[in-house]
N, C-alpha and C positions, 0 to 999 in steps of 0.2 A: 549436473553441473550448475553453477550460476553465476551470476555476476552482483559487483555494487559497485553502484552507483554515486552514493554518497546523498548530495541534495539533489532534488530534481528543479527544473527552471520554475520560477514564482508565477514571470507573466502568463495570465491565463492559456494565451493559442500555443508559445510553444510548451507547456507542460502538458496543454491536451497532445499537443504531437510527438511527446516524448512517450508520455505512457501509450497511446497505439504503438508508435515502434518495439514499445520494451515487449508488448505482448506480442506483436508478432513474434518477436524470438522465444518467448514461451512454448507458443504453437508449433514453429519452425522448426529451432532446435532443441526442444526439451529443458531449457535452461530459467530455473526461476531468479527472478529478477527483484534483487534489495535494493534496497533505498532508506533514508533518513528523512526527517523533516526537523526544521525548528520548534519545540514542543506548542508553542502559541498556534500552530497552523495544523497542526495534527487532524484535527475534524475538519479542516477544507482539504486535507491531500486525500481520508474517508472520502469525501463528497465526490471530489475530482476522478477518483478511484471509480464511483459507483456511476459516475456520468460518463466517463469515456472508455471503460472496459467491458467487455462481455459478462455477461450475467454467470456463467457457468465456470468464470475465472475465478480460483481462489487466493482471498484475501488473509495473508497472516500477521497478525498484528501483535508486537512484542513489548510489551509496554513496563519502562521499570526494571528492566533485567539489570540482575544484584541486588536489588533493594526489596526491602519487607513488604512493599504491593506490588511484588512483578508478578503479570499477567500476562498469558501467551496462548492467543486465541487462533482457530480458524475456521472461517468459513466461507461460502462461494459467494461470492457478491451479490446474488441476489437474496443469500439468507440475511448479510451484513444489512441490505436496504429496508426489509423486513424491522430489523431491530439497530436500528442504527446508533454506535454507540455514542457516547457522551464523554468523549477524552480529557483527563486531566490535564494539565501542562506539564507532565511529566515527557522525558526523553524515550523516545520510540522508533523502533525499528519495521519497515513495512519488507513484506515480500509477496512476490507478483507468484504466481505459478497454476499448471493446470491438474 
């Protein structure tokens, strides 16, 4: 199953406490967790991603979809920290899941 979200909160604390609760319910109930971001902020919701999630939580990142550079990646967040990407401000789609 999963769920969206839509945008997640901007201000820094509660979007750290949004994304802990989304992943509890990853863990909890099996439910991977969407979201959107405003293209300009796409590599801080990355960062935010890799700061307040478990390492072995995987990160799907949907970048472009329709368009001649869509790009639809996955990997666990701590491969993502590894190689962190460099987002265009293109329109993007995140999903939380284990």
């Amino acid at each position: 199953s999963f769920a969206f979200h839509g945008y997640l909160p901007i201000e820094g604390g509660e979007r750290a406490k949004t994304l802990k609760r989304l992943e509890q319910r990853i863990y909890n109930e099996g439910e991977t967790q969407i979201f959107i971001e405003t293209p300009y902020r796409n590599d801080k919701m990355v960062e935010d991603c890799l700061r307040y999630c478990r390492p072995q939580t995987r990160l799907c990142i949907a970048l472009g979809i329709t368009t001649g550079e869509e790009s639809i990646r996955t990997l666990s967040l701590a491969e993502w920290a590894k190689r962190k990407p460099a987002l265009p401000k293109t329109p993007c789609i995140f999903l939380l899941y284990k």
